[in-house]
N, C-alpha and C positions, 0 to 999 in steps of 0.2 A: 515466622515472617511470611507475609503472601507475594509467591512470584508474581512482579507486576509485568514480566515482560512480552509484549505480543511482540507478535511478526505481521505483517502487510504483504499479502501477493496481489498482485495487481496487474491486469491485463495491456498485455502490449501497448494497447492501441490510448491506454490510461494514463500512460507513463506521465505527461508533461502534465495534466491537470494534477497530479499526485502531487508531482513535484512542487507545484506550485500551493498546494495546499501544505505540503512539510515545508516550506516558507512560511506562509504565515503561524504556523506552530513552533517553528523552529526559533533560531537567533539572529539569522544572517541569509545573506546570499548564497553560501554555499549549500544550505539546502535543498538549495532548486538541481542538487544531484544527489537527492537520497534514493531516487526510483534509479538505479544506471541503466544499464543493459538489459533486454526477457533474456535471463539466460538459461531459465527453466522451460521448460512444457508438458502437456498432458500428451496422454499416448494419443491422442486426436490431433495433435500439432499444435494448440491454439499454446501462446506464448506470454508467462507469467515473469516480473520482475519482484524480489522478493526485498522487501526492507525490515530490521531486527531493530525491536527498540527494548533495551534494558537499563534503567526503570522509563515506563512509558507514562509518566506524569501527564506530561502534553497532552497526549493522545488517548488521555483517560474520559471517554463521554465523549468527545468529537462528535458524535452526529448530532447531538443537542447543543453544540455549541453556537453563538451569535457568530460567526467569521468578523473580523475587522482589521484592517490595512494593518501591516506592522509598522512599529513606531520610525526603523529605521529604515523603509520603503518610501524614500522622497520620489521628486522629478529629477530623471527620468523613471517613471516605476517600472521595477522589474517582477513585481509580482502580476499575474494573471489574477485578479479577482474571482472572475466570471469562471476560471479553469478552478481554483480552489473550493467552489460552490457546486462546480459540478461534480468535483469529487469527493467532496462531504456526501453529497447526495447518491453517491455508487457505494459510498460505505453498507459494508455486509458483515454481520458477527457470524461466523461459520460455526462457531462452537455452536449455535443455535438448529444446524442445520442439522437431519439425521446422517448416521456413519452407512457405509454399504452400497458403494457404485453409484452415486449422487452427482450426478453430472455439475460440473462445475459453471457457474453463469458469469456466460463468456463478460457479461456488460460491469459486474460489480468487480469492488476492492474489498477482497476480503480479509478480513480481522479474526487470526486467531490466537489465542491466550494463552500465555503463561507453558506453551508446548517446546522443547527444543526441535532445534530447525530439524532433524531428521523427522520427527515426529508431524513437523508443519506437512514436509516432502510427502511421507508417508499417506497422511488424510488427505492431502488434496490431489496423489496420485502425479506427482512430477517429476520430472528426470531433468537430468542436466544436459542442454541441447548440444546437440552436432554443430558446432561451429562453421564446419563447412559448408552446411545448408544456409541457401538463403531464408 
């Protein structure tokens, strides 16, 4: 059987277009809180929010995908459109990138495969932040 499941880390500053793209993938309104908190980061500071999809059906080919409103996103819409299209287009397969001190690019969401979360931690070099830093 092939593990389908990726992880999404996604830069701080990504978080609500994320979110508003795991809406339109997703079922409902609660998705619009699959990115929560960066509660990770790089030894450089920059701050990653990490989302686990087991099996990632949805989110299988996402960056070839059409984007289109979901069925259950009336008036008032609560989906960001325009933030879900930007965040298709920060879509990054990291499994594609080489391994060995590969700085991480601050601007994409990157998509890695089928790795368990220590393993995600591990290659993209993150820790779990100091809460009591701003």
């Amino acid at each position: 059987m092939t593990d389908t499941s990726m992880t999404l880390a996604c830069p701080e500053h990504r978080i609500a277009d994320a979110n508003n793209l795991a809406m339109v993938l997703g079922e409902g309104p609660l998705d619009g809180q699959t990115f929560g908190t960066a509660h990770w980061q790089t030894p450089q500071g920059a701050r990653y929010a990490l989302a686990r999809f087991k099996p990632a059906l949805r989110w299988q080919g996402v960056q070839d995908q059409v984007l289109a409103r979901p069925a259950w996103d009336g008036l008032p819409y609560r989906v960001n459109m325009a933030g879900a299209l930007r965040a298709q287009d920060a879509l990054m397969d990291w499994d594609t990138v080489p391994t060995g001190n590969a700085a991480l690019p601050e601007d994409r969401i990157l998509i890695l495969h089928a790795l368990c979360v220590a393993d995600v931690l591990d290659r993209l070099g993150l820790v779990m932040r100091d809460p009591t830093q701003p």
